[in-house]
N, C-alpha and C positions, 0 to 999 in steps of 0.2 A: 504494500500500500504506500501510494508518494506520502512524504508527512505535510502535514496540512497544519499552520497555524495562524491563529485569529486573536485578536487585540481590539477587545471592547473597555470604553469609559461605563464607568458607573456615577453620573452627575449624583452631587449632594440632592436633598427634597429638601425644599425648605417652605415650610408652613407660616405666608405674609399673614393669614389670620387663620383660626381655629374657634371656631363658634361652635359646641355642644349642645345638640340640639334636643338631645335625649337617649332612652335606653333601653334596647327591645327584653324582649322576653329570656330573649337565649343570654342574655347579660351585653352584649354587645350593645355599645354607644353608639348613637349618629352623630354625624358632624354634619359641619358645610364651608368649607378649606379653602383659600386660594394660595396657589401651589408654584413655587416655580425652583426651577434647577439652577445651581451652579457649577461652572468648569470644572472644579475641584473635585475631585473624588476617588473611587478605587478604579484599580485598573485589572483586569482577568485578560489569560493569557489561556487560548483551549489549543493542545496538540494533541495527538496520535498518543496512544497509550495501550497499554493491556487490557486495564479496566479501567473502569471511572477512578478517578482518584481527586483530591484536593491538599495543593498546598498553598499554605497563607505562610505570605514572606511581607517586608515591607513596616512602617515606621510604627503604624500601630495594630499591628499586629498580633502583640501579646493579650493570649487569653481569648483570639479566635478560633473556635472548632474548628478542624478540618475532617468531620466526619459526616454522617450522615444530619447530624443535627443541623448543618450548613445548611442556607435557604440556595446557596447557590447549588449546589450538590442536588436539592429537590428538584430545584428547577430544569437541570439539564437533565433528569432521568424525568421531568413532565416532557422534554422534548426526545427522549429514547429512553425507554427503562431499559436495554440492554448496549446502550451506549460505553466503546472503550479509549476512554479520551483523558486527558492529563490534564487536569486546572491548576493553573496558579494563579492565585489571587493577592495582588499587593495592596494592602490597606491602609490608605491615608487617613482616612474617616475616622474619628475616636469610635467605637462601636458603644453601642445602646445611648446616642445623644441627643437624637429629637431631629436629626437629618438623614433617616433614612438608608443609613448607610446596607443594612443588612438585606433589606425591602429591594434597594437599589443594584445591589449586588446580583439579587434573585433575578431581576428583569435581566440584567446584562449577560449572567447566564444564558438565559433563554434566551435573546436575541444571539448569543454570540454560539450556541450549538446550532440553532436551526443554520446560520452561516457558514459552519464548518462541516455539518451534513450538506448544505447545497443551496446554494444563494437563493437559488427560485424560490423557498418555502420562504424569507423575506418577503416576497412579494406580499401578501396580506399584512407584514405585519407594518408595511411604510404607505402609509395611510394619514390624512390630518380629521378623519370622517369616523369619530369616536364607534359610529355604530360597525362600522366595517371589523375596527379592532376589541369588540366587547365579547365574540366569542374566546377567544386568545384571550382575554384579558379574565374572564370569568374561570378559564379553564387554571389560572393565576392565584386566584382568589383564597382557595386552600390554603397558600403558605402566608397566607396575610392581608390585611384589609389596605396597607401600603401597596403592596407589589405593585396590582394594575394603574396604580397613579405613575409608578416608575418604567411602564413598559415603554411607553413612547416619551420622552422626558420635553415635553416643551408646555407652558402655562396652562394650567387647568382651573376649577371649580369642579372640586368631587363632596357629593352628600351622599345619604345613606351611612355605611359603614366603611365605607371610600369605592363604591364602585360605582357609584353612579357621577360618572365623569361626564364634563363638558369643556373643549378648550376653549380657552379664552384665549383677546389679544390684546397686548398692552407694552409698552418701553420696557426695555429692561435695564436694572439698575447697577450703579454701583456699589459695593458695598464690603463688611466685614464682618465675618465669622468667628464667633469668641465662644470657646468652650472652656469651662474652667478645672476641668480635668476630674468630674464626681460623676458616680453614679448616679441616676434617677428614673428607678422603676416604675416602669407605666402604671403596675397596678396598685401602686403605692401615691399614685397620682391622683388617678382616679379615684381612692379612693378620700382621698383629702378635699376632694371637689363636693363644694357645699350643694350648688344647684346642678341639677342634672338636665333642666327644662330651661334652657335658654333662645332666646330667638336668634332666626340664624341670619346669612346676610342679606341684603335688600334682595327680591325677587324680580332683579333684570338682569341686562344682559352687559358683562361687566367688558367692559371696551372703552377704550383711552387712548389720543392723542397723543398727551402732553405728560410727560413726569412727575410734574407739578400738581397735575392732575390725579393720578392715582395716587401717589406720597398720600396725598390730604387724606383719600376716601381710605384707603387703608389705616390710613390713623386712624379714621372712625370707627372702624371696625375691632375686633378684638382677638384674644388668644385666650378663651376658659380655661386651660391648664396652667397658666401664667402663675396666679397666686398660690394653687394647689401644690404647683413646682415648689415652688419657693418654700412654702411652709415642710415642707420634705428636705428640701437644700435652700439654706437661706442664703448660701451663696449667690444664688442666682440673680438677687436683687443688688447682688456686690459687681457682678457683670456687669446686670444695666443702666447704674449707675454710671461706670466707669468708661461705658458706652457713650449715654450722655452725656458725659465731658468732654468727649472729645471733637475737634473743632467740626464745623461746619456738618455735624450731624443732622437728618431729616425726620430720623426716625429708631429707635431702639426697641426690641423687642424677643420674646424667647420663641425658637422653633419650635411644633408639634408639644411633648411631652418633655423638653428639656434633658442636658441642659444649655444646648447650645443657644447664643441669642444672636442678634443680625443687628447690624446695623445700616442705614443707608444714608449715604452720602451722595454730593448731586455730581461730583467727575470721578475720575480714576485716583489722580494726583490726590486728593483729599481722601479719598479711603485708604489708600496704601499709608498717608501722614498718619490716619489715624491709627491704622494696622502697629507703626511703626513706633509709636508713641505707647500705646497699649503695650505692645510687646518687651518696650522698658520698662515700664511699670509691673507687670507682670509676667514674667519669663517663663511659668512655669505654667501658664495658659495656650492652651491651643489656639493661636489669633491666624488668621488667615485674610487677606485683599481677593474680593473676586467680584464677581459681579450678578444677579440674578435675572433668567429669564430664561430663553428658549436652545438647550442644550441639542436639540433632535441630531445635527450635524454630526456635534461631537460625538455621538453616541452610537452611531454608526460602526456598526464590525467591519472590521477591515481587513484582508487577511494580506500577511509579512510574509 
């Protein structure tokens, strides 16, 4: 067999608001999200192999599985259960931090097997026509109510339990990524969350011009895990302060379930100052310069 090898991004998810909108029967939560991706993220590497296998190399790496319990590992055996292929997995993303990284990982799996079985099975999945991609996305849905938000990585609006997705379209920003280096379990999250019955976002169709323009509306909107977080790690309100300090800030806020939190800034020059700034003050913070919004290009398998 020729060897065959593929190099997929895994964009960060990063949740500009999180509205809880309630909580079905089976215990699972609804939301109502607007979603968008940043450059930054893991990288997976699929070659030729005996059997399936996983390895996780790379800076944050420690205390990633590389067995079955891996979402990527599920994922490529949703796109062959008798698949014999080699992953490696380099992980930039601090794992369990409210960016998706694990959720994100699972989709890039799955986009970067069906590539390395055979481009054409891509076809369905490069689509901007959500309904084209909801079966593939639902067949997703097992390893996580993330995944399908991360299969196609460019701006969305996802309710329900995150599968009922819509893209959106709107600028995308500059900004910074500040994780302070704690745990914060989801279910410890939730269960810190006082109301479970919140209203979710306005019921239109979220479309924007101007920067200035979405800045604002998302300020008005919210993140119901935000407090929850915090009273679980109360670091996290040491983040967003230290967020808002810094210059020419638009906006501070925490991603999904924490603890990572965002910042937006209105150039490049001023997010990386402040990246750079932050990073003296706190060195032992995960701070990142990126930018948020429509990753689909980057995330493209490619095959080396």
């Amino acid at each position: 067999m020729p060897m065959k090898r593929v190099k997929v991004l895994a964009p960060a998810k990063v949740n500009l608001t999180l509205h809880v909108t309630g909580q079905r029967n089976d215990g699972y939560h609804t939301l109502d999200s607007l979603v968008a991706f940043a450059p930054v993220g893991d990288v997976l590497y699929i070659t030729n192999g005996n059997i399936l296998s996983l390895t996780v190399e790379g800076p944050e790496a420690a205390g990633v599985p590389s067995d079955m319990s891996n979402l990527a590992m599920k994922a490529a055996l949703l796109v062959d259960g008798e698949a014999s292929a080699a992953l490696t997995l380099e992980k930039y993303l601090p794992a369990a931090s409210g960016i998706g990284g694990g959720s994100s990982d699972a989709a890039a799996a799955f986009r970067g097997m069906l590539a390395w079985q055979d481009e054409a099975q891509l076809q369905g999945y490069a689509s901007d026509d959500w309904a084209a991609l909801k079966p593939m996305a639902e067949h997703l849905l097992d390893l996580g109510a993330d995944v399908p938000m991360c299969l196609r990585p460019r701006p969305l609006r996802a309710r329900g339990i995150g599968e009922k997705i819509s893209f959106v379209s709107f600028p995308g920003f500059h900004a910074v990524l500040v994780n302070p280096r704690v745990s914060v379990p989801t279910p410890d999250v939730f269960r810190a969350l006082d109301n479970r019955t919140n209203p979710g976002m306005p019921d239109q169709e979220i479309r924007f011009e101007e920067k200035s323009d979405v800045v604002a509306w998302i300020a008005s909107q919210r993140n119901d895990l935000q407090a929850p977080a915090i009273k679980v790690q109360p670091i996290i309100a040491e983040v967003l302060v230290a967020i808002e300090g810094t210059e020419q800030v638009q906006l501070a806020r925490m991603s999904g379930s924490g603890a990572t939190c965002f910042g937006l800034y209105p150039d490049s020059a001023s997010a990386q100052k402040a990246a750079d700034d932050l990073s003296v003050e706190y060195p032992d913070w995960w701070i990142v310069p990126t930018w948020l919004g429509d990753c689909v290009d980057l995330a493209e398998p490619v095959k080396t």
